[in-house]
GUKOL-998809 format. One record per residue: residue in one letter; x, y, z of N, C-alpha, C in turn. Coordinates in steps of 0.001 Angstrom, whole numbers, plus 500000, padded with zeros to 6 digits. Example, Ala and Ser with C-alpha at 12.3 -4.5 7.8 and 13.67 -1.06 7.14 Angstrom:
A513190494310507800512300495500507800513200496700507800S512850497750507080513670498940507140512900500030507870
// end
This chain:
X755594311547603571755324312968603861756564313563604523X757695314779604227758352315326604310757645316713604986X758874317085606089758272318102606727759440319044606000X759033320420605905759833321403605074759956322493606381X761147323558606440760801324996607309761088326007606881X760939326446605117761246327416604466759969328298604122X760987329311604145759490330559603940759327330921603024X758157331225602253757575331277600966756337332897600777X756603332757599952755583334092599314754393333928598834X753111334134598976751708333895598887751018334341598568X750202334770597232749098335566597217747772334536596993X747019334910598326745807334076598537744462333782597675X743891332943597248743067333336596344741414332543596751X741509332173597637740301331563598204739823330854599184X739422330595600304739438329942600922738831328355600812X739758327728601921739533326198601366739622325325602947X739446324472603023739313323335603974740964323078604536X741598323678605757742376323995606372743663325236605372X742686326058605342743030327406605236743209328346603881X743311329204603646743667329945602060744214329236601147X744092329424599833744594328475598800744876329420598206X746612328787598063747449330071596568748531328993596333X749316329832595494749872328799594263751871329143595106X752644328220595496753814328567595981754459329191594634X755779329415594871756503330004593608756955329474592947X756950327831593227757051326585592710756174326239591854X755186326789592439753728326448591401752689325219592152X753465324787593785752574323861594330751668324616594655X750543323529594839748878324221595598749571324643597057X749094325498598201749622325766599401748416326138600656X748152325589601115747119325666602261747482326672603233X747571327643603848748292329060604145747011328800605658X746819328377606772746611329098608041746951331039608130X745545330980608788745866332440609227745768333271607906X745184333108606806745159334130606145743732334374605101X743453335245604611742303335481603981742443335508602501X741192335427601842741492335632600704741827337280600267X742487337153598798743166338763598642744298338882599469X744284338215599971746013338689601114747311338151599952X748454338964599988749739338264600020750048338372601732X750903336877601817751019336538602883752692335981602565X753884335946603695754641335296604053754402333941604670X754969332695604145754254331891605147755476330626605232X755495330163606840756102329345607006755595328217606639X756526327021605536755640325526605297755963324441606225X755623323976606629755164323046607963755495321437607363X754244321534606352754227319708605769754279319998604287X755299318824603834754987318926601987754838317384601694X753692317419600558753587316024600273753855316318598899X753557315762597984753632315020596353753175316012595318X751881316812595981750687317761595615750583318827595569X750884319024597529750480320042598034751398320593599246X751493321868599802751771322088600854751015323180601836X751361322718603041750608323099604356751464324856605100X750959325600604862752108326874605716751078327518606892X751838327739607541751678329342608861751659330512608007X750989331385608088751065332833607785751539333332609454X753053333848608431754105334383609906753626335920609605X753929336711608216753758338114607979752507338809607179X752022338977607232750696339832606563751426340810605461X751520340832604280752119341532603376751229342555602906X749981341826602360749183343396602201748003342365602683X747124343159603793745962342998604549744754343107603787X743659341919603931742356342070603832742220343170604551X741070343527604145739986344851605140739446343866605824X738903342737605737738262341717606698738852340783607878X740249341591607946741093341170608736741023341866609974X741035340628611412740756341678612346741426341178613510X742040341743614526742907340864615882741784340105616256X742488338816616571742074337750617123741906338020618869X740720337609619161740000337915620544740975336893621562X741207335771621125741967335217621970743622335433621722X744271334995622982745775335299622539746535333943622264X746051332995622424746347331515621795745494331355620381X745200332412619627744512332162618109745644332632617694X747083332084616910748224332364616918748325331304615702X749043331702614578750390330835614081751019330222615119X751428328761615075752566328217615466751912327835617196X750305328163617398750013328297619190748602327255619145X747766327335619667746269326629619534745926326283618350X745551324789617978744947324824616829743418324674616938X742834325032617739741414325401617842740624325691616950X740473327468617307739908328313616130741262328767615296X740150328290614070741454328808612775740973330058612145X740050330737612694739557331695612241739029333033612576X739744333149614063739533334510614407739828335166614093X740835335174612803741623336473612707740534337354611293X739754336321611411738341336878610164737543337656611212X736555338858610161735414339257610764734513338482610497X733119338603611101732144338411611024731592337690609673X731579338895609222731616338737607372732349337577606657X733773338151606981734498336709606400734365335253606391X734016335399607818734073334001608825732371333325607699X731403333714607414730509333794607543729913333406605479X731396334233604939731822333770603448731750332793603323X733311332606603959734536331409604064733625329919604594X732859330374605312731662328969605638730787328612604725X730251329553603992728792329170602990729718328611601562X731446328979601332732234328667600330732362327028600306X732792327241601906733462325584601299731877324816601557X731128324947602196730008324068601882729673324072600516X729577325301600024728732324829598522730088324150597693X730982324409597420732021323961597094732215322391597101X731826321910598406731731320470598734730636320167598201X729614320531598148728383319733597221728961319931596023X729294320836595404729753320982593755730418319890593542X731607319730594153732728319060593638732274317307594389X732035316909595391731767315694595718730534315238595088X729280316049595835727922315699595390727333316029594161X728016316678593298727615317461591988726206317980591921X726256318648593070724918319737593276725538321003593266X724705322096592627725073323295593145723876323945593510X724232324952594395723280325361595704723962326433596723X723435327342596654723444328465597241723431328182598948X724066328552599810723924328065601212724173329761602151X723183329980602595723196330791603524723339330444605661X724147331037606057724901330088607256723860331631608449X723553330823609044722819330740610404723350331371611577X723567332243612042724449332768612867723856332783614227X724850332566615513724404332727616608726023333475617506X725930334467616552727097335639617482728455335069617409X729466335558618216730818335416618264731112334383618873X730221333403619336730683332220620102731299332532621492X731776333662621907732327333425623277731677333038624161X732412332014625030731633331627625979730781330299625567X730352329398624685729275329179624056729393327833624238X730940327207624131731082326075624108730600325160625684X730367324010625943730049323314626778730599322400627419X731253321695625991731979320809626662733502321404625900X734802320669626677736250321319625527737443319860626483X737360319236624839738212317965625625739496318291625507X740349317899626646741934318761627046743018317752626875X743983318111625916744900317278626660745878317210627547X746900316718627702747611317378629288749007317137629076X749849318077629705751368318087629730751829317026630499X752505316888630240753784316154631052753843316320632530X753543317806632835753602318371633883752241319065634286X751202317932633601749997318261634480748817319037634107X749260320150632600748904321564632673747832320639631581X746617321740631957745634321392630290745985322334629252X745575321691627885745862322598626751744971321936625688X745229322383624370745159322108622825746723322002622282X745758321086621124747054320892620224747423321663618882X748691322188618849748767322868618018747877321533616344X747895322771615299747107321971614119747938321229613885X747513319811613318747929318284612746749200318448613086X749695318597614586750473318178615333750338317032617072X751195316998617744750813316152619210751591317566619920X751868318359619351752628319720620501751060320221621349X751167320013622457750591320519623456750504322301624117X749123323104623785749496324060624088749443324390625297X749514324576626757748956325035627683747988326344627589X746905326130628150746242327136628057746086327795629674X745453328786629753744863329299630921743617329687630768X743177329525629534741418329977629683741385329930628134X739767329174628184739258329496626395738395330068626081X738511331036624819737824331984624874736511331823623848X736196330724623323735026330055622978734453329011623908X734715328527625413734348328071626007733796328529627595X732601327932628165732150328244629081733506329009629825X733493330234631053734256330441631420734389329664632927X734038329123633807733580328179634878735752327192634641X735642326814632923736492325969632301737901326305633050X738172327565632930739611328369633519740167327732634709X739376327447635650739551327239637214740372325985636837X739558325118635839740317323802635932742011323385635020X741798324974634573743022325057633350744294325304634547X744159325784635828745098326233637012745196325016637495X744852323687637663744864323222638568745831321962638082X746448321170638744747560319937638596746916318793638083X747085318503637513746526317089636283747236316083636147X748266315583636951749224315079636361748820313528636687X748859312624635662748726311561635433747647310823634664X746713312034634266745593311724633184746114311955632169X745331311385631389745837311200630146744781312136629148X743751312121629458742608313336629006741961313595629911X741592314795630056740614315684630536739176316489629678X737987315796629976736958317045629438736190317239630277X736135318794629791735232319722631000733737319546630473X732974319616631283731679319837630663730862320618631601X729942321372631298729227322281631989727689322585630941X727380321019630724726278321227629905724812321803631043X723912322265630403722876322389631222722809323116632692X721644322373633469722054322601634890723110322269635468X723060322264636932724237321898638087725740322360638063X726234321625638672727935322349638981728383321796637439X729444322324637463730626322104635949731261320456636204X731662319859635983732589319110635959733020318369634937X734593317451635466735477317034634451735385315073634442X735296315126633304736104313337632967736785313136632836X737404312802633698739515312444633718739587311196632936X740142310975632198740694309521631644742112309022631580X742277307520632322743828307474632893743554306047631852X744686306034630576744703304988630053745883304065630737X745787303013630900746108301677632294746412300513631267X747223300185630458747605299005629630746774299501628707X745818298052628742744838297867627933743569298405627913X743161298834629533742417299586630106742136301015630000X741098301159630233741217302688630008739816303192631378X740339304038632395739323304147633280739422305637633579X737653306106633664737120307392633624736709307422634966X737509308896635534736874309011636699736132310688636667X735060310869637206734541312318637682735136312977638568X734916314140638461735779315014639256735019316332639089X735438317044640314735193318754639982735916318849639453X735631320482639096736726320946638424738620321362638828X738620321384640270739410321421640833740015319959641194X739388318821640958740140317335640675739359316520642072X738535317257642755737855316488643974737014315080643121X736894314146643766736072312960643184734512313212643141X734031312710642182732354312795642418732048311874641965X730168311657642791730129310023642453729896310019640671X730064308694640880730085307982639323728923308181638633X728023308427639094726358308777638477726072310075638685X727346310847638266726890312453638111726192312823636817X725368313101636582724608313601635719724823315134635192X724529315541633328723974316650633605722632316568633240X721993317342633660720706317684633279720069319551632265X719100318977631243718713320254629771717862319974629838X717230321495629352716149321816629086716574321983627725X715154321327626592715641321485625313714324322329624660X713689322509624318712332322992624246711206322601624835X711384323055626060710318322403627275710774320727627478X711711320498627248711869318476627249712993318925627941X713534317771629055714161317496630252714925316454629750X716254316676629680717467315576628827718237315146630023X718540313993630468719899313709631480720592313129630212X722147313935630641722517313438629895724164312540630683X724887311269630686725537310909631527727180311616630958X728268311239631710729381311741631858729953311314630311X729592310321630146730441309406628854729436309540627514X728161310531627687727423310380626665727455311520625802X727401311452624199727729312469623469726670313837624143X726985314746623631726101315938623710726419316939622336X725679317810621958726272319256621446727036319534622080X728328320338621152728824321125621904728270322767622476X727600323179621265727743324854621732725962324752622342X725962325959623389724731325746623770723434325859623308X723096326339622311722453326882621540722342325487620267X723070324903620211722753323601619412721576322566619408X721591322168620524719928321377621073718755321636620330X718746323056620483717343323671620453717378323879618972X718194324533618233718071324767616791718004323461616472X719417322454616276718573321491615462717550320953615617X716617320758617120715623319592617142714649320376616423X714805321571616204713613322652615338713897322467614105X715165322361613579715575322396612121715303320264611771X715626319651612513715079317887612035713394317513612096X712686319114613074711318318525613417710746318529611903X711629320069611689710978321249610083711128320378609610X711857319985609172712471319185607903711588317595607533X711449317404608849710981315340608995709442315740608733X708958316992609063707217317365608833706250316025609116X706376315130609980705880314035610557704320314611610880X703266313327610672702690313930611198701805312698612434X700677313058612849700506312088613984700692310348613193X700805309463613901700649308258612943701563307784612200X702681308545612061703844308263611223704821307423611944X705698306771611045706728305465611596708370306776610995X709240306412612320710294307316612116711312306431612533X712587306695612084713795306240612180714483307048613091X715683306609614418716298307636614519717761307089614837X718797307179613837720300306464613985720847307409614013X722041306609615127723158307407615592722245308312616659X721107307626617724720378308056618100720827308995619248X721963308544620119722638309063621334721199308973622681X721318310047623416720307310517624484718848310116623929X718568310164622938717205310212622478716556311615622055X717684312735621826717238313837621547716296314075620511X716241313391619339715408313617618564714608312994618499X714661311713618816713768310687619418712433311078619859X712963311769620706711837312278622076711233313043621109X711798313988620999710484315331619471710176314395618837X710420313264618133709615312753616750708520312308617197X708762311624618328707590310599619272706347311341619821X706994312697620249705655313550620181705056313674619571X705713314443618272704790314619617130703914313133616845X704591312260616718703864311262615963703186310497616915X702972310871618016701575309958619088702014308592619492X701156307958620241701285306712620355700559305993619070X699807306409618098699593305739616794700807305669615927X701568306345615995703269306251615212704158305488616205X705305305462615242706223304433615909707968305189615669X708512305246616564709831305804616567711086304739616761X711690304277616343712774303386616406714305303831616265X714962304117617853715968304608617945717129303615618202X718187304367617220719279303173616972720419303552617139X721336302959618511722580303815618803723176301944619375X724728302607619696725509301440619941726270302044621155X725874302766621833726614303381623508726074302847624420X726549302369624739725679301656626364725183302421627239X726090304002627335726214304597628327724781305818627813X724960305761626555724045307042625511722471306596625841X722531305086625859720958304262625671720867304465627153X721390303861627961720869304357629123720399305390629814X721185306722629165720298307941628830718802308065628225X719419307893627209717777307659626477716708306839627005X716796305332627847716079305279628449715260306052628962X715706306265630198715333307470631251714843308885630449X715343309270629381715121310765628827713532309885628157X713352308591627256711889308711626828710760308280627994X711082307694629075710479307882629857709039306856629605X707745306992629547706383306682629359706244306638628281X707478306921626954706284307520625463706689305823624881X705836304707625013705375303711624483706177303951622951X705967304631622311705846304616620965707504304365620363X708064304703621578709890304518620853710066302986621189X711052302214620404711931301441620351713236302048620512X713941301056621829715501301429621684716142300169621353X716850300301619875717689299474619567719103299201619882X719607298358620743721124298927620828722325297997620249X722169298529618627722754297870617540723611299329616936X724996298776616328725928299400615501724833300139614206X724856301678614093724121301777612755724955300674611475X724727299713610975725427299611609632724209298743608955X724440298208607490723689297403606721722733296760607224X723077296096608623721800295094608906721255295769609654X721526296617610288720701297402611496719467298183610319X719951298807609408719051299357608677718303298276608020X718244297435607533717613296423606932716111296115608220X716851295940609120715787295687610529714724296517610882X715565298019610821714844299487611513714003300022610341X714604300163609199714200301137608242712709300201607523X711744300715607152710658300480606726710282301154605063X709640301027604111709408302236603111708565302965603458X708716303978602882707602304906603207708197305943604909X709349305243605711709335305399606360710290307147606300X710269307672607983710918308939607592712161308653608895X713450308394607862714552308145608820715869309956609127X715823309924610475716975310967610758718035310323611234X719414310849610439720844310467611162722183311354611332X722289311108612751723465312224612921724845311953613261X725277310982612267726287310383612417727834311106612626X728695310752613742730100311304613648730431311996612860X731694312225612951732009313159611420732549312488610123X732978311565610455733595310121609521732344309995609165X731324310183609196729649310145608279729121309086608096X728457308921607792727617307444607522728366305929606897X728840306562605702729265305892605026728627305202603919X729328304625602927728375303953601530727326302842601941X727740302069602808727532300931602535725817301559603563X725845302087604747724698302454604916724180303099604591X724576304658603654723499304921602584723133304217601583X723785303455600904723062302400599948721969301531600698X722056300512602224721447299955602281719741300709602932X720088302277603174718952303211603245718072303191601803X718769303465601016718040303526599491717847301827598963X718126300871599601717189299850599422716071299642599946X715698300255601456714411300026602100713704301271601897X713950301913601004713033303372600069712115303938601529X712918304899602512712397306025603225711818306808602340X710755307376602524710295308975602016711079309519602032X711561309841603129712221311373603392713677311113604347X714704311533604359715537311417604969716060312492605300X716296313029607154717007314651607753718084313957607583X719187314758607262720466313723608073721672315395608479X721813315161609532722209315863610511723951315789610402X724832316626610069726420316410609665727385317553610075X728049317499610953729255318568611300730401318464610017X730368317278609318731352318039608366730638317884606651X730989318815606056730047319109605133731009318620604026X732500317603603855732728316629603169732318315229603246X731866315112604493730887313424604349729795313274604581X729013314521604840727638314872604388727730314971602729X728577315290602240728347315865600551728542314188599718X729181313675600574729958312319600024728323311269600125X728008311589601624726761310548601606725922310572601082X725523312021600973724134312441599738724076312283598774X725299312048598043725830311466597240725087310451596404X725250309406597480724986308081596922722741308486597007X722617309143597759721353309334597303719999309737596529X721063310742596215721215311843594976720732310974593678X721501309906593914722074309024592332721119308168592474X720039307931593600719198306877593501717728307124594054X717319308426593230715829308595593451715959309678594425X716713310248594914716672311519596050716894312997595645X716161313465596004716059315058595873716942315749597422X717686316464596899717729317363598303717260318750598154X715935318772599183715152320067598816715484320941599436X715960320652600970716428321537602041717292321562602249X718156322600603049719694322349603235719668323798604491X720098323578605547720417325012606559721467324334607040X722079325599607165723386325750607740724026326310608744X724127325737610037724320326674611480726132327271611782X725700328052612445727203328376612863727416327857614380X727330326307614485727593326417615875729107325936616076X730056325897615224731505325911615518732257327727615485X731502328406616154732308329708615350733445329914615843X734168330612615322735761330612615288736799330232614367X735734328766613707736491327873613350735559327307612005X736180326925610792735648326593609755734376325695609200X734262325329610425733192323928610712731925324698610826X731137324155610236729670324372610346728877322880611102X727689323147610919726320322469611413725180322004610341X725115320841609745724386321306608615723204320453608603X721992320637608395720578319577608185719880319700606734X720081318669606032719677318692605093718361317441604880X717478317848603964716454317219604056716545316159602501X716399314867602576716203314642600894714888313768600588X714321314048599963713232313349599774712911312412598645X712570311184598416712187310314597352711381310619596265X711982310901595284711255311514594079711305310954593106X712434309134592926711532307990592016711950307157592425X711444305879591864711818304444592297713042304227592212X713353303509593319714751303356593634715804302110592463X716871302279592097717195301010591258717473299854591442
// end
């Protein structure tokens, strides 16, 4: 991979998975940041490979109407690679999301399907947690896109604002910083100082004071009470919790008596809703590999008999163990996604019904994939906006068993 710094001429023709797609004057494909479709754009190229190349939109030549100043002043060419998409309206932002999802089922999953995206406003403010990295000299920031350049920031403008205080303050010798201000109580940060081989997390306010090691946050998710610990995943935007455990309840339609799956379980967030629904005559079997996540979940299921906590790697044998037929499994795996080898060994123990829960809608399209091809319907599909700013969606799709498996 050759890095290039010549400027090129652009007329945009669609949006695509890190940014506008138009043809250079060369005739390479060109991934254009910062620009919309219908635009000619000036654009600086960054990376060239074999294929394709990567540019900055430095000049706006002739403007979308859907073009609009960016709310933050680090949503920049060449500055934050955060949000790649403020410089869209509403509208655009809102296109450009329902595009590349259906796009990704077309072309990976060979479904086509109409996707309408879920909105919950401009995002300011919204985010919860925002992991930092740190200067040389201490300062927090982001990294510019598919670079290690460090931006300093002084405040983010998709994140809690509480975050700022800690963007002023001296950092020097961590190696990461994330803020979190999920739920109740005060805000605070997880410093991480990597030490050789070691790697040790300490709490902190936000201003760098120590706090004890069993700081908690604590959510309300729909009337349910979540602790969740320093090192344990969460949503990011706040408004996430509550939609999906409504969009996996819809979808899983459990009813009392039913046996449920829940991998890549974390806290027990969904856990806890399935187990309701399904009584102590059903059975819930939650399957995560965090030490720190299960110990959450402990404590978050509390009295409800009916869960199992497994604390096994989701892969082949874990499903062979957990998964039952007939059974109704949910998974909300990383963004690296499930993978083949555990959706195949899902479609050997023939679930009914499978939610599966995916922030990126190329290894959601990739996994459904393999299910698609072996007796699965996908009937449902919603699509949230809880990354806004930025190209990433939220997606729950439902698939259900509609013949014998091969």
């Amino acid at each position: 991979m050759n890095s290039a710094t010549n400027s090129i001429e652009v007329t945009i023709d669609r949006p695509a998975t890190g940014g506008g797609v138009g043809r250079a004057p060369s005739g390479q494909v060109v991934f254009v940041r910062n620009s919309l479709p219908g635009e000619r754009v000036r654009a600086s190229v960054f990376e060239e490979t074999s294929s394709f190349l990567r540019a900055n939109a430095t000049d706006i030549l002739e403007s979308s109407a859907q073009r609009v100043e960016p709310p933050c002043p680090y949503a920049r060419p060449e500055l934050c690679g955060g949000c790649d998409l403020q410089h869209a309206s509403p509208a655009a932002q809102k296109n450009w999301k329902e595009s590349l999802v259906e796009e990704h089922l077309r072309r990976i999953a060979k479904i086509e399907r109409k996707v309408t995206l879920e909105s919950f406003g401009t995002g300011q403010g919204t985010r919860t947690r925002l992991r930092c990295a740190v200067t040389p000299e201490g300062k927090l920031g982001l990294r510019q896109y598919r670079s290690h350049e460090i931006i300093p920031l002084s405040s983010c403008w998709v994140a809690h604002s509480d975050f700022a205080a800690a963007m002023q303050m001296d950092w020097v010798g961590a190696d990461e910083v994330e803020l979190r201000a999920i739920g109740d109580g005060d805000v605070f940060a997880v410093v991480r100082h990597d030490d050789g081989d070691d790697t040790i997390y300490e709490i902190t306010t936000l201003f760098g004071d120590p706090l004890p090691s069993k700081t908690y946050s604590t959510v309300s998710v729909l009337g349910k009470r979540f602790r969740v610990g320093p090192l344990s995943f969460w949503q990011s935007h706040r408004e996430a919790p509550a939609a999906l455990v409504s969009a996996v309840l819809e979808g899983a339609d459990l009813k009392e008596g039913d046996r449920a799956v829940d991998l890549y379980s974390g806290v027990g967030l969904f856990a806890v809703a399935m187990a309701d629904v399904v009584g102590l005559r059903g059975k819930v079997t939650s399957v995560e590999n965090s030490e720190f996540s299960i110990k959450d979940a402990l404590h978050n299921i509390g009295s409800r008999r009916q869960i199992t906590v497994r604390e096994w790697p989701v892969a082949a044998r874990a499903i062979n163990d957990a998964v039952q037929a007939d059974d109704v499994v949910v998974l909300d795996p990383p963004r690296a996604g499930a993978g083949k080898a555990v959706m195949q060994a899902l479609t050997r123990r023939s679930p009914r019904r499978v939610v599966y829960v995916s922030c990126d809608a190329a290894t959601f399209a990739r996994d459904i994939a393999v299910l698609t091809t072996q007796g699965y319907e996908l009937t449902s599909l919603r699509a949230f906006d809880l990354f806004p700013q930025t190209e990433h969606v939220e997606l729950v799709g439902v698939l259900n068993r509609v013949a014998p498996t091969a």
